[in-house]
C-alpha positions, 0 to 999 in steps of 0.5 A, a space after each residue: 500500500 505504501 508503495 502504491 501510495 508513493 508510486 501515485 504521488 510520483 506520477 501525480 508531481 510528474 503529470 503536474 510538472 507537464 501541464 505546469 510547462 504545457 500553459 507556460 508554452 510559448 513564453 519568454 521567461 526568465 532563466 529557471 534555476 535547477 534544483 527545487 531545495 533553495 529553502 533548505 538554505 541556510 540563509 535564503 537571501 543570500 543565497 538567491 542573491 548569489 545567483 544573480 552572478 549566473 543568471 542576472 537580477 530575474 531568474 525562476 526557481 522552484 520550490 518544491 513543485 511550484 515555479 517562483 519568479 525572484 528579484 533582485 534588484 531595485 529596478 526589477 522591483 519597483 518595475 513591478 511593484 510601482 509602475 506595474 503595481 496593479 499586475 502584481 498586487 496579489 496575493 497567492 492563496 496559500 494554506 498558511 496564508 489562510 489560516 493565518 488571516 482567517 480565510 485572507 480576510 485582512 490587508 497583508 495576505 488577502 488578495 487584491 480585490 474592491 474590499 481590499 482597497 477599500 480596507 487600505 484606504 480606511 485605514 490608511 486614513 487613520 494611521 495617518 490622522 492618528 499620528 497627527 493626534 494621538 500616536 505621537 504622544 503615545 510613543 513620546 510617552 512609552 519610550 520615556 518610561 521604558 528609558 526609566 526602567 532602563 535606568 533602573 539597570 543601568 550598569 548591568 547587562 540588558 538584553 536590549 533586543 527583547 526590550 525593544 520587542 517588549 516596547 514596541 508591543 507596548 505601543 500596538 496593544 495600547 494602539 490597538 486595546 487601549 491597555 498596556 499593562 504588563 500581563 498584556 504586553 508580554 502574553 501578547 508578546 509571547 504569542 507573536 514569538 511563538 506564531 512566528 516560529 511556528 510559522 516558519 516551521 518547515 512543515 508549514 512551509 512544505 504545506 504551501 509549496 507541495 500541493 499534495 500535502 494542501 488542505 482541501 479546497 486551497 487554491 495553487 498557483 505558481 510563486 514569483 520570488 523578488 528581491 533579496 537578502 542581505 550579506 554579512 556584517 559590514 565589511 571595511 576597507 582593507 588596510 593599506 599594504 604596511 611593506 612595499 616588498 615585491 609581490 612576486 615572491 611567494 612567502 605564505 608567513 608575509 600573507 598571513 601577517 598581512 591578512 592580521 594585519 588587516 583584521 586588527 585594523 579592521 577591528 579597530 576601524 569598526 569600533 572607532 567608527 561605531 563610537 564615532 556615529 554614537 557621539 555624533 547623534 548625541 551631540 545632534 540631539 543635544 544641540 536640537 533638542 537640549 541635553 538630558 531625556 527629558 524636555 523637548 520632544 523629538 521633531 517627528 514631522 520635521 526630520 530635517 532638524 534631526 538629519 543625521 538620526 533620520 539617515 541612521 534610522 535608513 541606513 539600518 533598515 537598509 542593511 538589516 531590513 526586519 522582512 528581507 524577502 517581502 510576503 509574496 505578491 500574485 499577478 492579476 493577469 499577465 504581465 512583464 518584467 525587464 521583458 519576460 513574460 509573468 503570466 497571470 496567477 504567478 507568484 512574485 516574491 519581492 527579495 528587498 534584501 537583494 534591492 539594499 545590496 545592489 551593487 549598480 544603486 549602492 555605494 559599497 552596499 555591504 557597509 554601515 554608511 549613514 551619511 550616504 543619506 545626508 546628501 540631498 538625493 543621493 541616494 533612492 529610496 529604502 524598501 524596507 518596508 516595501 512600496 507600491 499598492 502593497 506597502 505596509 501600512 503601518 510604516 509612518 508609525 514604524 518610522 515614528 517608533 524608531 525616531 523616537 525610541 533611537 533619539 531618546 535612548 541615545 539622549 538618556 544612555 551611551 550604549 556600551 558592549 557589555 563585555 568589551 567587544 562589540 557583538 556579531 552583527 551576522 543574521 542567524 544561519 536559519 531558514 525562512 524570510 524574517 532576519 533574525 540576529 543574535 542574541 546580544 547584551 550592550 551596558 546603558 552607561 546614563 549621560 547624567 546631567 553634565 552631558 559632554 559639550 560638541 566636540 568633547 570626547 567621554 
């Protein structure tokens, strides 16, 4: 029976696979990659930009028996995802999706449809007027009591990362319940942690990419995977060469001091420069806003007086994006990208990662630049939290959230490492879309009241 049953689902993939290529007969489409368990990579975006070294920013995969578009890039994207918004403002029907959003009823997995335009209108306008009315006070108001219970550890290590998902659950239950007491936050907190392992626990993801394994009456289409991942820590330049021998000698002892060289400085480079870009907002927010936490609040509606926070906020979400491959778009009907054909019904997976890293829109992509922004149109636009029909929602709030919390942190505290080194800034090897870092410690040394003048070092 076994045999039987494994001998079915053979044929089945295989009669499927055929009638898959039969509809897409007569199309150009975009390079397919071999294989079909790209989502065994450890760490996906990266993997799939590295394929854009053989096949260029567009490319097909499958994953398992489903056909995935990628994009890699800024172009590619926003082609699809501005000029193009109504092709591929979809969203594909997937088991998870379903259960997830209550049979895609709400605004980030349901498909494009006159009820879902008209929810993101609605609530469009009232993120929008309540970050005139209330939400900024709100935020103010969170950040400060989180900065005195921060006070209240200060000298001890504080793991900063939960702290900041703590607050910011904070924000969404009072937003949302109107209550931010402790039991909340932290049930609500729990639970999202949890949803998302569970989320991206491999079996779910064999449930929508298998359609064999699909619950009955779940819709199957193709995927189309766009944009990408993010690459590894922030790389420096290397050290000039410290002998001028001649190069043409091989000596293995000469490389390997030069490569320890290069990692020493490196090293030192980077902790100097993570001081350096600390003090300079410090002494922004001090001349701006006046010394202490307490006071002024932070200018959310005129970034222009805060400009170099508001580039560090950009360059972050630009390096380490939370959502480094954006939840998949599905074609309304047929369509192009950088001229090959998208037929209707396909999946499209913006892999925003892969946008902030290339190479023919970002100076050295791979490094921590903030005043790569503080040049008037320099730089594009971050797509951190998408763009397009589909951008999230919520990111004027998120914006506000991360202004906010950043400046009045940095007004109260000077972050330290909490054991003298300066944590690893590599994502988690691990499979699914969400970047995870590791976990880390920093010491909130307060800046007291005599903070240090411009100029002045601690």
């Amino acid at each position: 029976m076994l045999l039987l049953g494994v001998l079915l689902l053979t044929v089945l993939a295989g009669a499927r696979l055929l009638w898959g290529k039969w509809k897409l007969r007569g199309l150009h489409l975009p390079p397919l990659v071999p294989g079909c368990l790209h989502l065994l990579q450890p760490d996906l975006p990266l993997h799939l930009l590295g394929l854009t070294q053989k096949l260029g920013p567009i490319y097909r995969l499958r994953l398992g028996l489903q056909d995935v578009v990628v994009l890699n890039s800024k172009r590619t994207i926003e082609e699809a995802m501005v000029r193009k918004w109504v092709d591929f403002a979809g969203r594909p029907q997937t088991p998870s999706y379903k259960l997830v959003s209550l049979h895609h009823q709400d605004l980030s997995l349901g498909d494009y449809s006159l009820l879902w335009k008209a929810h993101k209108k609605l609530t469009r306008s009232a993120l929008l007027l309540g970050i005139r009315n209330s939400m900024e006070p709100l935020v103010e108001q969170l950040t400060q009591e989180f900065c005195e219970r921060m006070r209240a550890q200060a000298g001890t290590p504080v793991a900063i990362q939960k702290e900041f998902s703590l607050l910011t659950c904070a924000i969404i239950c009072h937003l949302t319940f109107g209550d931010k007491e402790d039991t909340l936050v932290h049930t609500f907190h729990d639970c999202v942690q949890d949803l998302m392992r569970t989320w991206e626990h491999w079996s779910i993801q064999m449930l929508d990419i298998i359609p064999f394994l699909r619950v009955r009456g779940a819709a199957q289409t193709p995927w189309v995977l766009g944009g990408v991942v993010q690459g590894e820590q922030a790389s420096l330049p290397a050290a000039a060469p410290f002998c001028p021998l001649p190069q043409f000698f091989p000596n293995p002892g000469l490389w390997r001091l030069k490569r320890a060289l290069e990692n020493r400085d490196q090293i030192v480079e980077k902790q100097l420069r993570q001081h350096k870009i600390q003090q300079r907002l410090q002494e922004e927010l001090d001349r701006e806003l006046g010394p202490g936490a307490s006071g002024s609040r932070v200018p959310y509606r005129d970034p222009t007086r805060l400009p170099l926070l508001s580039a560090t906020v950009a360059e972050v979400l630009r390096l380490r994006p939370v959502v480094p491959l954006a939840l998949p778009h599905c074609t309304t009907r047929p369509s192009s990208i950088s001229g090959y054909d998208i037929p209707k019904g396909m999946v499209v997976i913006p892999n925003l990662q892969g946008a902030h890293l290339d190479e023919t829109v970002w100076e050295r992509p791979h490094e921590f630049r903030p005043d790569r922004f503080l040049v008037p149109g320099a730089s594009p636009r971050v797509l951190a939290f998408g763009c397009g029909a589909r951008v999230c929602l919520g990111e004027p709030l998120a914006r506000l959230e991360l202004l906010v919390v950043l400046a009045q942190l940095l007004r109260a505290f000077t972050l330290m490492p909490a054991a003298g080194t300066l944590p690893s800034l590599r994502p988690r090897a691990r499979c699914g879309v969400n970047l995870s870092m590791q976990p880390f410690q920093v010491q909130l040394q307060p800046r007291g009241a005599g903070v240090l003048g411009r100029g002045q070092h601690p």
